[in-house]
C-alpha positions as CSV (number, residue, x, y, z in Angstrom):
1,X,9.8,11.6,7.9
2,X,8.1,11.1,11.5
3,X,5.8,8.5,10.5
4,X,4.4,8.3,14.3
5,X,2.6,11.5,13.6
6,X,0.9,10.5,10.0
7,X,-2.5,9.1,9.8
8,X,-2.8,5.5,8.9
9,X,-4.4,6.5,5.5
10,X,-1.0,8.6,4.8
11,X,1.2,6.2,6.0
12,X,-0.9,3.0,3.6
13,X,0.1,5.2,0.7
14,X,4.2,5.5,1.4
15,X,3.8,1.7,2.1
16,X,2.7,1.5,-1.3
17,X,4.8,3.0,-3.1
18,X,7.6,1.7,-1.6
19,X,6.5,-1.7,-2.2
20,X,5.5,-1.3,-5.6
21,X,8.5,0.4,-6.1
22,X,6.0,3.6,-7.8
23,X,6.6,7.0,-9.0
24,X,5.4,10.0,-6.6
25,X,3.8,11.2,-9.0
26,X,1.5,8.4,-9.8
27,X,-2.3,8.5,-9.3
28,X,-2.5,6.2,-6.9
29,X,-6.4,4.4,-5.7
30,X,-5.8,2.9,-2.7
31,X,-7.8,-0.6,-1.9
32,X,-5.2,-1.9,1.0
33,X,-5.2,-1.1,3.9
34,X,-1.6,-2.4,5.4
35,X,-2.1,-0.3,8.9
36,X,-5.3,-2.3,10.1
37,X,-5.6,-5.6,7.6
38,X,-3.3,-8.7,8.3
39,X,-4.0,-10.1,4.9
40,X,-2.3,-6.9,2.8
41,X,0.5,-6.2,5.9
42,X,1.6,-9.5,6.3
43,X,3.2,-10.5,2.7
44,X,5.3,-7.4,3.8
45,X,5.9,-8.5,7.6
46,X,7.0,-11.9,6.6
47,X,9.1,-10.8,3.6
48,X,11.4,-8.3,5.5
49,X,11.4,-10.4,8.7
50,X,9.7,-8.1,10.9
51,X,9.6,-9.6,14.4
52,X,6.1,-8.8,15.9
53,X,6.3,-9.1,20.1
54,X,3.6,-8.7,22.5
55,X,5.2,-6.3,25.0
56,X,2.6,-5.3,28.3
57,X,-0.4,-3.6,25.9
58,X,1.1,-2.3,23.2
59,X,3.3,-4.8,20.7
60,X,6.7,-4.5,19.9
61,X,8.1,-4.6,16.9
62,X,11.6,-5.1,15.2
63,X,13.4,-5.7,11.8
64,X,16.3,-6.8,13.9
65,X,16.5,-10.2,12.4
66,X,16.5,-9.0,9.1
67,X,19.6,-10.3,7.3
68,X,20.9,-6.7,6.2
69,X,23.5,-3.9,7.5
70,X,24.0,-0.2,7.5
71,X,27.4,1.9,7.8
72,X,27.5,1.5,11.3
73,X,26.7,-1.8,11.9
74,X,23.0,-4.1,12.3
75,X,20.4,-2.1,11.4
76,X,18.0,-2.5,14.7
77,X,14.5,-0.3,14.8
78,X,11.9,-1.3,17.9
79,X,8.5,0.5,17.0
80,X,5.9,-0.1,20.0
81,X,1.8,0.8,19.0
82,X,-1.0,-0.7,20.4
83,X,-1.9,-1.4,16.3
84,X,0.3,-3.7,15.7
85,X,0.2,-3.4,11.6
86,X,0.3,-0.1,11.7
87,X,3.7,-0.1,13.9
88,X,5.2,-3.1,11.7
89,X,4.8,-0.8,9.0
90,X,6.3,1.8,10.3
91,X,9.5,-0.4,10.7
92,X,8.9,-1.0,7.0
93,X,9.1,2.1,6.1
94,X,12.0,3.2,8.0
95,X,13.9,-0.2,6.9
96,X,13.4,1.0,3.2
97,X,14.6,4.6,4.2
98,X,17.8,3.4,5.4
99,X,18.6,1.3,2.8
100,X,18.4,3.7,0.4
101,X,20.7,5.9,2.3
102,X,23.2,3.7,2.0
């Protein structure tokens, strides 16, 4: 998926059902907000070790800390936004997508 190109509101729903661990084909009512609310991203963010960097005017974010591996090596994924929820959970969601390719 390019998640860069969603909308926040599409991109707060695969957050949740990735972190819920729900069906797809769940009815889902959305009341969090994980792109633009630190208090619903950052359980996530500090549970997956999600390195959030201030970087000129946009902020930098990486999983590369996390203590997990893919086939070739340290998984390593650098988002940069000037919404910094938003980008860390777009490393989110690319962290979960390659785990479950592997």
């Amino acid at each position: 998926m390019k998640y860069e190109e969603m909308s926040d509101g599409a991109i707060n729903l695969e957050v949740h059902y990735v972190a819920n661990d729900t069906p797809r084909h769940h009815a889902v009512i959305m009341t969090k907000d994980y792109c633009n609310n630190p208090s619903d991203a950052w359980p996530i963010i500090i549970e997956n070790k999600i390195t959030i960097d201030p970087e000129g005017s946009a902020w930098k974010f990486d999983e590369s800390s996390a203590d997990w591996h893919y086939e070739d090596g340290v998984f390593n994924n650098v988002q940069c936004h000037n919404k910094p929820l938003r980008a860390a959970m777009i490393c989110f969601l690319k962290m979960k997508g390659a785990e479950c390719k592997n």
